[in-house]
C-alpha positions, 0 to 999 in steps of 0.5 A, spaced: 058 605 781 051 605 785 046 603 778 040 605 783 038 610 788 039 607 795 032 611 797 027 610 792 030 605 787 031 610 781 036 608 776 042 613 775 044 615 770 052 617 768 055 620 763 062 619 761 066 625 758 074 627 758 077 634 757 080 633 750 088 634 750 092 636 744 095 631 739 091 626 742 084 623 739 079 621 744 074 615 743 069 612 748 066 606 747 061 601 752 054 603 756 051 604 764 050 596 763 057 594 760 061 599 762 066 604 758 071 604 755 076 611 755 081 609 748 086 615 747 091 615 741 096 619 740 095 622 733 099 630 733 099 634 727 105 631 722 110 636 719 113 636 712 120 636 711 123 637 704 131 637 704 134 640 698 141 638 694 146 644 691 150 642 686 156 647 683 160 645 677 166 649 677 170 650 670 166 652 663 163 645 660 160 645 653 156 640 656 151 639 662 152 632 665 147 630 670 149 628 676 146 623 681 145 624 689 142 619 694 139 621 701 140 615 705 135 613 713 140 612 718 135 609 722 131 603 717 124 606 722 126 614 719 120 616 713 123 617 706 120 621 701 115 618 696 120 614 690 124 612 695 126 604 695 130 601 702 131 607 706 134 611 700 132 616 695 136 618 688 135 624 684 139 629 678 141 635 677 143 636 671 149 642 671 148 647 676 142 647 680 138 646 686 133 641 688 128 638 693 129 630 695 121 630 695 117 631 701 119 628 707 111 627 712 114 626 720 108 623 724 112 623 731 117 626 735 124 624 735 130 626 732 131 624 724 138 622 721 139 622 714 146 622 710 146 625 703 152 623 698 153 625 691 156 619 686 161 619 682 159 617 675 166 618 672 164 622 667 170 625 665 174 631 665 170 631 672 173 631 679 167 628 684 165 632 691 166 626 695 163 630 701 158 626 706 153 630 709 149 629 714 142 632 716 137 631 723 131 634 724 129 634 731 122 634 731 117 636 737 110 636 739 108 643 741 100 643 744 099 637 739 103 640 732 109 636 730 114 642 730 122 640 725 129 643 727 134 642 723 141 642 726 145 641 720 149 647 720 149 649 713 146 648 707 148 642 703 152 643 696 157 640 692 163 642 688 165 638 682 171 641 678 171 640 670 178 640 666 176 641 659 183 638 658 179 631 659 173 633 656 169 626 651 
């Protein structure tokens, strides 16, 4: 660009703008001398996601045991809730209930594989749910808000079985 006028020598002077676009952050560095910088970077509002386990004991115990669930990444990229060592998470339950993983925050659009199994402790008088689960959030960018679906059909519960014949 010119930097003075061809007729009567002023300095032009230039001003650097751009229209903001959701989901982005804008940055402009440089001068009229150095010349300027335009830096966009993708930066859209995360969403939370916070998968929960149900856990049903079948039979009437004297006791409640505690059980042991593990929710495993299926991509080592995926993010784990917080507690989470190599891509996986454990939690109790302790007899029948339901609880939370913990908070999941997802920063980009994707789809978000995770497998969640119970595991099998022995505890006696107690047959196991060997079921393995798979949970995907498909996560999307609408007008620079990350938005998840889940497309796990159902929820996610265990059945286990107690035989008081075997009780400890």
């Amino acid at each position: 660009l010119e930097v003075y006028d061809k007729a009567d020598g002023h300095k032009y002077n230039y001003k650097v703008s751009e229209k903001s676009l959701a989901g982005y952050l804008t940055e402009i560095k440089g001068n009229e001398d150095e010349g300027f910088e335009l830096i966009n970077t993708y930066s859209p509002i995360p969403v939370i996601v916070d998968p929960p386990v149900k856990k049903v004991v079948k039979g009437n115990p004297k006791v409640s045991e505690v059980f042991t669930f593990q929710m495993k990444a299926l991509d080592k990229d995926n993010p784990m809730p917080e507690g989470s060592k190599d891509g996986i998470k454990t939690i109790m339950i302790i007899g029948s209930g339901e609880v939370e993983f913990g908070k999941i925050e997802i920063k980009l659009p994707g789809t978000y594989s995770y497998e969640i199994t119970e595991i099998n402790d022995g505890i006696k008088g107690y047959e196991y749910d060997s079921s393995i689960y798979k949970i995907v959030f498909e996560v999307k960018d609408i007008n620079g808000k990350l938005v998840a679906e889940s497309k796990t059909p159902f929820g996610v519960c265990f059945h286990n079985r107690f035989y008081p014949a075997v009780q400890k």
